[in-house]
Each structure stands twice: as C-alpha cells, then as structure tokens.
C-alpha positions as CSV (number, residue, x, y, z in Angstrom):
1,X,-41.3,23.1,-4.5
2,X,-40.5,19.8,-2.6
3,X,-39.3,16.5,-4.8
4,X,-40.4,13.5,-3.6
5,X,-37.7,10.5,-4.8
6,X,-39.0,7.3,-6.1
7,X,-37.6,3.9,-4.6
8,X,-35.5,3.6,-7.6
9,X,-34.2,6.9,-7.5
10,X,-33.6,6.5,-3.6
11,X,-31.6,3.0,-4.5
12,X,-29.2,4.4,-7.2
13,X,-28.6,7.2,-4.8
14,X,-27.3,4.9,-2.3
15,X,-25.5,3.3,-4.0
16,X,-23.7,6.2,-5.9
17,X,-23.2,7.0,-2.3
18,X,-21.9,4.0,-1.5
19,X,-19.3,3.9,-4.5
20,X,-18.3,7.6,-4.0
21,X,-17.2,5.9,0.1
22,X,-15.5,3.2,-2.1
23,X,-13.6,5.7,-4.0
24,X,-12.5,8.0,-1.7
25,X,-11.0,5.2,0.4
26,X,-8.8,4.0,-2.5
27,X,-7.6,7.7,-2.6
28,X,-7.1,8.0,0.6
29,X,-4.9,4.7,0.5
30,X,-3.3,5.8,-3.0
31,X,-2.5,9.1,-1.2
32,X,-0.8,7.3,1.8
33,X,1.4,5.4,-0.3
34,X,2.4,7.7,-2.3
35,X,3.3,9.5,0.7
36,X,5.1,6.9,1.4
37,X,7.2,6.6,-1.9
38,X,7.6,10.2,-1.6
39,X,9.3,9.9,1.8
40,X,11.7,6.7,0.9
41,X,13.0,8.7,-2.2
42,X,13.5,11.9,-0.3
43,X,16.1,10.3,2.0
44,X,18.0,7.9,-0.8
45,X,18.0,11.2,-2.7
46,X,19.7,13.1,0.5
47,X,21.7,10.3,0.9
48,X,22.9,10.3,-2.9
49,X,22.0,7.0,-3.2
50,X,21.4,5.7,-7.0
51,X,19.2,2.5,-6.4
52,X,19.2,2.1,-10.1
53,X,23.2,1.6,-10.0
54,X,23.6,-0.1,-6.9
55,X,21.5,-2.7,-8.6
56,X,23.1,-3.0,-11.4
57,X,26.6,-3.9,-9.9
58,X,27.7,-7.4,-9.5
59,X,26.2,-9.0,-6.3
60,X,22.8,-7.3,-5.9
61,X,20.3,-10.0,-7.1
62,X,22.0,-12.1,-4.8
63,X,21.5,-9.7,-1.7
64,X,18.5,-9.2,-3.0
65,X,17.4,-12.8,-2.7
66,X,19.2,-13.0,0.3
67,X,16.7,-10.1,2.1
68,X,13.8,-12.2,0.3
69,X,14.8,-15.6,2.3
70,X,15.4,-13.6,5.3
71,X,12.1,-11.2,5.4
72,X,10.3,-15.4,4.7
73,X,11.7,-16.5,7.9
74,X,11.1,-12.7,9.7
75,X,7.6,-13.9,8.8
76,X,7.2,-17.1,9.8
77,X,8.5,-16.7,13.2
78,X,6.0,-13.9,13.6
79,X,3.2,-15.6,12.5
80,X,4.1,-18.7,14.9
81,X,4.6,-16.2,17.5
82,X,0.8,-14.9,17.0
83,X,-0.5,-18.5,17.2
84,X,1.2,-18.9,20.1
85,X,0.4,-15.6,22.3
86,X,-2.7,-15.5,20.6
C-alpha cells in the first residue's frame, strides 16, 4: 500500500527537514564549545589554578581590562592588515 503525500504534507515535511538541519547544527556548535570549555578547565585544573581566586585578589579587574585594551588593538591591526592584503 503506497501513500501518495499532498503538497501540504510534502511542504511541512521540508521544512521539519529543514529545522531538524537547523538543530543539529546548533548541537554540533554547542558540542564544540563545550569541548572547548571542557579542554580550558582540564589544564587550569592540572595546573591547580583557582580562576575564581586569582580574581578575586587585588589587581585582577585591572589586568583584566588591561588584556581587554590590548586584544581591541590585536584586532584592529588585523583587520587593517585584511584591508590591506586583501
């Protein structure tokens, strides 16, 4: 016994399709940085290194916005770099 879809039915198939594709994407990408977490938290822990108190002693939100300024400029170089090689 052979079922024959109608238009409808083929059109909310696609696009169930279409959102499944969507979905596993974002779990892919979810999955990779999670992976990614995973690995940064494996080497502070081998490392013994307590993020939670290094930030809390006296200096940090100043290195902190120190590495901000710093990774602004990284970027702006690199950017002028593209429009200039590219």
């Amino acid at each position: 016994m052979t079922t024959e879809l109608t238009v409808d039915e083929r059109a909310e198939l696609e696009a169930l399709r279409t959102r499944v594709g969507q979905l596993e994407r974002q779990i892919a990408a979810a999955n990779a940085a999670v992976a990614a977490a995973q690995e940064r938290v494996y080497w502070l822990d081998r490392w013994h290194i307590d993020l939670n108190a290094l930030m809390r002693r006296r200096g940090a939100a100043e290195l902190r916005e120190v590495i901000r300024v710093v990774r602004g400029a990284i970027r702006v170089v690199r950017r002028a770099k593209r429009k200039l090689l590219g």
